[in-house]
C-alpha positions as CSV (number, residue, x, y, z in Angstrom):
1,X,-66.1,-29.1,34.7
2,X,-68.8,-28.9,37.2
3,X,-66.8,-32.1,39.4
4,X,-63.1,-29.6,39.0
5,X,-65.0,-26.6,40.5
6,X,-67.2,-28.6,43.2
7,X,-63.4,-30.5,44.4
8,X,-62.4,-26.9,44.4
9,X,-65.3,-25.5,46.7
10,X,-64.7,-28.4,49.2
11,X,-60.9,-28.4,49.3
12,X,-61.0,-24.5,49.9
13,X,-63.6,-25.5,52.6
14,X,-61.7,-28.1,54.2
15,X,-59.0,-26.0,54.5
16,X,-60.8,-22.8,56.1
17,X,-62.7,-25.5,58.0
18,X,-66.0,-24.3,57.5
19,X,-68.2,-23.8,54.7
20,X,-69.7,-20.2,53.3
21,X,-72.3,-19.2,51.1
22,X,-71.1,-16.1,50.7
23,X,-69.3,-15.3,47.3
24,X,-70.1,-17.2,44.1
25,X,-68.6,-20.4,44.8
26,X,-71.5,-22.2,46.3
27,X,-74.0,-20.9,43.4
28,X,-71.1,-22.1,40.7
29,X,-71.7,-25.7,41.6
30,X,-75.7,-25.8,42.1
31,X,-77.6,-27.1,39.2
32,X,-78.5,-24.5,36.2
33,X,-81.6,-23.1,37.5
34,X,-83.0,-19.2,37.6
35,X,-82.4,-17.4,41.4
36,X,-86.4,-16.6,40.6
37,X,-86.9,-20.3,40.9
38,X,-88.9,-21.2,44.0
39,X,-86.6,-24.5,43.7
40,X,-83.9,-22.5,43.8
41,X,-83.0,-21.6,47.8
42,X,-84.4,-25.0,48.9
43,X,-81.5,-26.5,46.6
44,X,-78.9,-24.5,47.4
45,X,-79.8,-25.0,51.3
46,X,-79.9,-28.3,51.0
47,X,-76.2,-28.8,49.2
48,X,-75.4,-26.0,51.4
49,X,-76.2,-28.0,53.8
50,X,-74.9,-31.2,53.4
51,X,-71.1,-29.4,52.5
52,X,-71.0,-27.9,55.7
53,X,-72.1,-31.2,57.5
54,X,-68.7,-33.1,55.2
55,X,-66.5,-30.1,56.4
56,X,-67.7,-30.3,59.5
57,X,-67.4,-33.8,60.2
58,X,-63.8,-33.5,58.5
59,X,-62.6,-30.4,60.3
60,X,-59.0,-30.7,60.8
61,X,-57.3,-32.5,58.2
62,X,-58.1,-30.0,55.8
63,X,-54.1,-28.8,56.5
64,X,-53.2,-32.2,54.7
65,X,-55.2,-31.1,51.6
């Protein structure tokens, strides 16, 4: 389920050609884990960050999609 909705998240990504962490989107593919979770920002940074750095590096064939 989690692989479906992560394809999803990057496909709707490549397509916008850029990444947000607005919405629920991003927080629907992080690891189960509590918002209180000191763990929990430096986790969804860090995917965060590395989606952005895949779209990013990708930008412009996301129309092919």
């Amino acid at each position: 389920m989690t692989n479906a909705i992560t394809k999803r998240y990057i496909t709707s990504s490549l397509k916008r050609e850029y990444a947000t962490e607005n919405g629920t989107e991003l927080n629907e593919i992080l690891p189960k884990m509590s918002p209180l979770n000191p763990q929990y920002l430096i986790k969804k940074n860090r995917v965060f960050e590395k989606i952005a750095a895949l779209v990013e590096k990708f930008k412009g064939v996301g129309s092919e999609i």
